[in-house]
N, C-alpha and C positions, 0 to 999 in steps of 0.2 A: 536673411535667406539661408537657406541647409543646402550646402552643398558635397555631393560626395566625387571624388577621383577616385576613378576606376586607373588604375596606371600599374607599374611595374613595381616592383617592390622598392622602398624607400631607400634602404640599403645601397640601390645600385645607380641610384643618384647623382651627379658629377653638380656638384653645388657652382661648380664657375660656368659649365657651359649646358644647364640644364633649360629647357624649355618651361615643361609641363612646373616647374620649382617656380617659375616668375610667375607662374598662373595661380599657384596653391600661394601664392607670395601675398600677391595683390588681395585674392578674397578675406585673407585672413587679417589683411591690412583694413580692408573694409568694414570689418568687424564681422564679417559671416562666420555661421559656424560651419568649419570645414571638416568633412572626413577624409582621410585616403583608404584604400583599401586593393586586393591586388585579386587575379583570376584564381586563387589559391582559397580564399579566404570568402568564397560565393560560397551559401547552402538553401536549400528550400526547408523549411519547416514547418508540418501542418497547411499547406500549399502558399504558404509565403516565403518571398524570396528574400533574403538579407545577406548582408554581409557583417562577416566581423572587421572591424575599423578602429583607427587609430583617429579620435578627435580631437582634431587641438585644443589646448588649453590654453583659454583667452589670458591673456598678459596681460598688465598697461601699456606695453610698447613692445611696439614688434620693430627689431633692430630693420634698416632698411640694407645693411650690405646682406647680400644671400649666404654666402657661405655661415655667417653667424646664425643669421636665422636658424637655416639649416643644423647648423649644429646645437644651439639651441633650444630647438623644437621640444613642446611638451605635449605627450600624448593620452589620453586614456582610452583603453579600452572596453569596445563595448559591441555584441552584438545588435546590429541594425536592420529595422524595415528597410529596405530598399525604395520604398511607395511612400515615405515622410518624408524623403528628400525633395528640394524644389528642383533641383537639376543634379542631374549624374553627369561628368566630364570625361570622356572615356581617352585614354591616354597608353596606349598599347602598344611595344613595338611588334612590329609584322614579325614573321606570317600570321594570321588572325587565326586563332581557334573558335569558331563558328558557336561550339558550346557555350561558349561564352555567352554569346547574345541571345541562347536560348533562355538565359536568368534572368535578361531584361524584359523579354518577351511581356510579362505578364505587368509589366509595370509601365511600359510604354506612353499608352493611356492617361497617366496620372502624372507621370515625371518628366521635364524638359532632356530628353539625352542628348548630347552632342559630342560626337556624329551621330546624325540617324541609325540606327542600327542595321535596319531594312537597307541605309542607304552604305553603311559596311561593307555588307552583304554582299551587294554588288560591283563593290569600287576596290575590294580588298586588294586584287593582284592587278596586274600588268596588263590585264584583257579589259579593263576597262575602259582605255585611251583607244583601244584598238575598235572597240564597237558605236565610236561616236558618229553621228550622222549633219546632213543640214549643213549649216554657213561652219558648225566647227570643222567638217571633215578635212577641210585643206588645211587646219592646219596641225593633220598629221602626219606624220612620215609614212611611207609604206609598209607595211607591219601582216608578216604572216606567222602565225601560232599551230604549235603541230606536233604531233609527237613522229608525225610518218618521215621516216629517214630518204623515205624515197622521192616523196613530194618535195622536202627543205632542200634536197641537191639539186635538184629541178630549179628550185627557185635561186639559189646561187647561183648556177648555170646562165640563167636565161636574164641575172638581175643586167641594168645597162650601167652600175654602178661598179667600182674595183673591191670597194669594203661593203662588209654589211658588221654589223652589228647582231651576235650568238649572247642570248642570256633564258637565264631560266625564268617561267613563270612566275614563279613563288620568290625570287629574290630580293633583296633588298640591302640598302648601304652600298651599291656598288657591286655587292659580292657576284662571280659567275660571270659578269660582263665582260668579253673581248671582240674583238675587231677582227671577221675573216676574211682574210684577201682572197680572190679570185684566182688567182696565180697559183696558189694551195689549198686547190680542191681535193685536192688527190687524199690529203688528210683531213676532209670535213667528214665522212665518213668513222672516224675515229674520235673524232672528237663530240658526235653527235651519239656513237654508244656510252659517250662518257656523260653528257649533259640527260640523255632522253629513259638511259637505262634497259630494266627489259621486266617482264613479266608485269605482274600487279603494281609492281610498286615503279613503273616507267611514268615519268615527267613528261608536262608539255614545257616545249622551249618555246622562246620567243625570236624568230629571226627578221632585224628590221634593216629597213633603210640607213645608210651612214648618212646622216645629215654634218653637208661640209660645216668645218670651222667647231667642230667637238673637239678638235685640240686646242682651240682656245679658252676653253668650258663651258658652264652653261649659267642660267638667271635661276635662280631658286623664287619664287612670288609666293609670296604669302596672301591666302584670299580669305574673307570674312565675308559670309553673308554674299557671296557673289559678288563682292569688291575689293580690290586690289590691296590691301592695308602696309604692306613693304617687300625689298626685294633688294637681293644681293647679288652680287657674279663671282663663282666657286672656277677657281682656276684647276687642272690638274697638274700635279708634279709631269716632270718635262717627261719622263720614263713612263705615264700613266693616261691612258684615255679615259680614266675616268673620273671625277671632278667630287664626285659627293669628300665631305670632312674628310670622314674616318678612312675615306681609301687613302689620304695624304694630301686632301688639293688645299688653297687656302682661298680666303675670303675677299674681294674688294665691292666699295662701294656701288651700288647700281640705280642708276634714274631712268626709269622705266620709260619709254619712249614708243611712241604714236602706235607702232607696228604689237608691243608689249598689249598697250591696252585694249586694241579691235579684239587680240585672242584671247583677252579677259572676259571680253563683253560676248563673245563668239560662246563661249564653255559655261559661261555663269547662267544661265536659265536653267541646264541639266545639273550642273552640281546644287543649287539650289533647291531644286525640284525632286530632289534627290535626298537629301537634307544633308549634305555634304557642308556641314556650315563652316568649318573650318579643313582650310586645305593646303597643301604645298604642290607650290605645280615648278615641274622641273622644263625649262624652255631652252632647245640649242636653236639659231639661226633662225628664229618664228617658227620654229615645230616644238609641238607638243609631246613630250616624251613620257611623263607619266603622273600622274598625279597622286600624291599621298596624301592619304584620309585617316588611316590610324593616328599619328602622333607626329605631325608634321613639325619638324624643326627649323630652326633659324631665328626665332627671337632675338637671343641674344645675341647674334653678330650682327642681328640688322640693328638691334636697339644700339650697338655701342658704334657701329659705322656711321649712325644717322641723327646720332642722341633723341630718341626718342625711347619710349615704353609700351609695345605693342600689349602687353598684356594688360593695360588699360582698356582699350575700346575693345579688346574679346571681352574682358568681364563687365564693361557695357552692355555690349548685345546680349550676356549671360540674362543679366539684370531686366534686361526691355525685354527680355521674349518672357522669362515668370513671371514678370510684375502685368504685359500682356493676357498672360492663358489667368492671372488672379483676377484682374477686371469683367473678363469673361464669365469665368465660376460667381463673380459676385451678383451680375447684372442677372445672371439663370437664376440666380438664388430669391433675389428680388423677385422676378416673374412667377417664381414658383409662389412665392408670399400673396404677391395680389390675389395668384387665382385660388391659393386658398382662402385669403379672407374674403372675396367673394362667394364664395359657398357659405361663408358663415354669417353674414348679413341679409 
């Protein structure tokens, strides 16, 4: 199997606590041939799209600790089809640059992408959790989006809760997320010329319900294919409400429980349907806080809290959905055969 990662530049790699490294790990363990390649390095030419790529050079042995690997890595380069790959794995950190997806556009068709890109598209920010409907909508927090300064006071005003929850649209990592108390309204006003901005280039914010027990932190869930596959509890520093790694929080064990799985099973028809095939859904006290579709992390905390290797059964599914759409192309290919040798008998 040909597979290429679309991801960040290899360079900025964190070989102990990397995700998308235990994914390019296992393919190239498989024996696949793997490309990386990054949003920098897309062009069209003669209206085909490619990239140029680094392909690994198959070894006899690929060391199994990562940092070696990783430092090890043999590369060559080479300008690529995009359309000879069996799958693209797209491995992006947020904000998503939409042009991006326009290079896939034309290849769509022919190549397994994951994430859907269409399903990107739609799930890139923050308003995606905010527009679910059906058995998921309870369980989301109350969630209003807006750039109107005058409507978000309003809704501080009128919430029946003491906190809410001020973060920006486009955010990620934690970054922009705080806690406003009710008690100091007086300066939301101030703080919303700072979040919302002004003229063209003004943001939408996102202001949500405080769902109790966010000082305890939250379940990070890893979902594949609309099922559960592992899942962690990101504590935050005692000074921080916010739980994600890199704000400071740390990691313990998590056994997903009764209430976890109904809102698995509640969300997984739309992320599916979506082609949201791999996903991280952030959960405080049974609400749904947001789900990340670019480049969802936690492998490796979940794999060394659980001793397991989730990047096994994603490059299962990888494997069952080409070897899938090749049975397909072959059985057409067959039919196309009959009904020509019938014309010619």
């Amino acid at each position: 199997m040909k597979i290429c990662f679309l991801m960040y530049p290899w360079e900025q790699v964190k070989p102990d606590t990397d995700s998308t490294l235990r994914m390019v790990h296992e393919a190239v363990l498989r024996g696949h041939t793997v490309a990386i390649t990054s949003p920098a390095s897309l062009t069209i030419r003669d209206s085909v799209a490619s990239a140029f790529c680094n392909v690994f050079v198959k070894n006899s042995r690929v060391s199994e600790k990562f940092p070696t690997f990783y430092r090890n890595a043999e590369f060559r380069r080479s300008r690529l089809p995009l359309a000879g790959f069996d799958a693209i794995i797209v491995r992006l950190n947020p904000p998503l640059d939409t042009i991006i997806l326009n290079f896939l556009d034309s290849v769509q068709d022919d190549v397994f992408i994951m994430n859907d890109i269409n399903g990107m598209r739609i799930a890139n920010n923050k308003l995606y959790t905010a527009a679910f409907t059906g058995p998921a909508a309870k369980y989301m927090p109350a969630t209003h989006v807006s750039k109107n300064r005058d409507y978000l006071e309003k809704v501080l005003q009128e919430s029946t809760g003491n906190r809410m929850i001020l973060k920006p649209l486009n955010g990620f990592g934690g970054k922009g997320v705080i806690v406003v108390e009710k008690s100091a309204r007086q300066s939301f006003r101030s703080l919303l010329d700072f979040y919302v901005g002004s003229g063209s280039s003004s943001n939408y914010v996102i202001l949500q319900e405080f769902v109790e027990g966010a000082e305890n932190g939250d379940v990070r869930i890893l979902m594949l294919n609309g099922e559960p596959i592992g899942a962690m509890r990101r504590i935050p520093d005692e000074n921080d409400v916010r739980s994600n790694v890199h704000a400071g929080g740390r990691v313990v064990k998590h056994t997903l429980t009764r209430e976890d799985r109904e809102l698995c099973r509640a969300i997984a028809p739309k992320l599916v349907r979506d082609g949201l095939y791999l996903t991280g859904l952030d959960v405080i006290n049974g609400k749904l806080i947001e789900v990340n579709v670019m480049a969802p992390g936690g492998i490796v905390r979940i794999n060394k809290l659980n001793r397991v290797r989730l990047q096994r059964p994603i490059m299962d599914f990888v494997e069952n959905v080409v070897e899938a759409k090749a049975l397909v192309e072959r059985q057409k290919n067959a039919f196309r055969q009959a009904i020509d040798d019938a014309n010619t008998h």
